[in-house]
TIVEX-31655 format. One record per residue (C-alpha): residue in one letter; residue number from 1; x, y, z. Coordinates in Angstrom, 3 decimals. Example, Ala and Ser with C-alpha at 12.3 -4.5 7.8 and 13.67 -1.06 7.14 Angstrom:
<sites>
SITE   lodo   lumlum          x          y          z
SITE      A        1     12.300     -4.500      7.800
SITE      S        2     13.670     -1.060      7.140
</sites>
This chain:
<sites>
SITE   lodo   lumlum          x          y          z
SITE      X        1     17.523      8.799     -5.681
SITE      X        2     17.981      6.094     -7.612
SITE      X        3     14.482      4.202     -9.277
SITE      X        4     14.500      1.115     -9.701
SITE      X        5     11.896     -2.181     -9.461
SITE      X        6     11.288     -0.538     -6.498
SITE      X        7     10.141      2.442     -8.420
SITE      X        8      9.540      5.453     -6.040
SITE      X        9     10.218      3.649     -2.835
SITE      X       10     13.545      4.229     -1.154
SITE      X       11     15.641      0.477     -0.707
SITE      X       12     15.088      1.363      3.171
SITE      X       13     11.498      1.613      3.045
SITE      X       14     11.101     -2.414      3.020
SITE      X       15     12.562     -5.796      2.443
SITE      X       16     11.550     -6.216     -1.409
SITE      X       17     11.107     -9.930     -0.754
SITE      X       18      9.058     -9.584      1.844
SITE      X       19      7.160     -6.928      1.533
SITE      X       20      3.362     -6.370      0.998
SITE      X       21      1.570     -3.261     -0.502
SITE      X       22     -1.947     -2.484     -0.263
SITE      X       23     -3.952     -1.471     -3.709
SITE      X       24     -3.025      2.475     -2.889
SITE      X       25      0.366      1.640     -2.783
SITE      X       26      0.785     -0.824     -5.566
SITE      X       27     -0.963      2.262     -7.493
SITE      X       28      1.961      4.251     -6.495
SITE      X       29      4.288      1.588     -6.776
SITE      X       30      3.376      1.345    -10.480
SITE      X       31      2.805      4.698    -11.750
SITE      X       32      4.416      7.008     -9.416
SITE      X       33      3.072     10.337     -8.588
SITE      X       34      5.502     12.676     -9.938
SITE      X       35      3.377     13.835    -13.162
SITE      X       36      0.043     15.013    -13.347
SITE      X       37     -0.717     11.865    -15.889
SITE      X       38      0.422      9.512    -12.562
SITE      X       39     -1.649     12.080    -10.514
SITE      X       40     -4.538     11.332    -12.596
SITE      X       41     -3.958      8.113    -13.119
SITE      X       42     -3.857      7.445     -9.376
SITE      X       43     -7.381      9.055     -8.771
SITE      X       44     -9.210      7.224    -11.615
SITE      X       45     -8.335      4.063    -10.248
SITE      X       46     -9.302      5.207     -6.871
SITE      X       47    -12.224      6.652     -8.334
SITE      X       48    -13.057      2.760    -10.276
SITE      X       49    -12.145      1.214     -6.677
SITE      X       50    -14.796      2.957     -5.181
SITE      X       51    -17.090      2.057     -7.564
SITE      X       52    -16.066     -1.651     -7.508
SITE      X       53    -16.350     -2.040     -3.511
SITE      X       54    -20.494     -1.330     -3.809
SITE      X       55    -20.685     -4.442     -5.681
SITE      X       56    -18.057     -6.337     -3.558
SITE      X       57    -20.650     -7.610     -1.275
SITE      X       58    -18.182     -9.435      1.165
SITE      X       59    -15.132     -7.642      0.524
SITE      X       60    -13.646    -10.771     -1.014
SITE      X       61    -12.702     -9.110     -4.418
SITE      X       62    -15.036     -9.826     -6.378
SITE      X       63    -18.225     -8.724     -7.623
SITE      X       64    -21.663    -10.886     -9.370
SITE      X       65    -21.568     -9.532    -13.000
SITE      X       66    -25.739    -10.035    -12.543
SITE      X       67    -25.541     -7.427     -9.683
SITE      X       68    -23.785     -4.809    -11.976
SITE      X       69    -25.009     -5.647    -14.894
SITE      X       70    -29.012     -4.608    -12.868
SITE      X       71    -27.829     -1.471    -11.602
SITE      X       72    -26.477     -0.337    -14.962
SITE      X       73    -29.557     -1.273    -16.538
SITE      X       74    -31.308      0.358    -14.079
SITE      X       75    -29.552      3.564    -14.890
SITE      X       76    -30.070      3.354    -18.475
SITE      X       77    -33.753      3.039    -17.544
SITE      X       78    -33.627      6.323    -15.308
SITE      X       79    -31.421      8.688    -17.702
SITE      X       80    -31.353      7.093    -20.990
SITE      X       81    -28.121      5.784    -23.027
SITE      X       82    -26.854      9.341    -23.952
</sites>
């Protein structure tokens, strides 16, 4: 199969200029998932997504810097910095 913008996604799969992909996909979209670097690469941003949405209070994207910067503090506070 040929790879190419499209990247692992077959030219049937969608209409390039009209298509949308959710953040799982556009992972995918832009590293693959052929190698066990993509493989990894694919979790740790799932894994950082996760940990972005509990500060994303209303889902809109975005997170208060304040909010984060308290619970990391507050972290600090309960294990120490090492």
């Amino acid at each position: 199969m040929e790879e190419g913008i499209a990247g692992p996604f077959r030219k049937a799969d969608f209409d390039i200029n009209a298509a949308e992909l959710d953040f799982s996909s556009f992972v995918v979209f832009l590293a693959g998932t052929s190698t066990k670097a993509q493989r990894s690469l694919k979790k740790q941003i799932r894994d950082l997504r996760e940990a972005f949405e509990l500060f994303d209070d209303d889902r809109g994207g975005r997170c208060l810097v304040h909010a984060l910067s308290c619970s990391i503090s507050g972290i600090v506070s309960i294990y120490g910095d090492n």
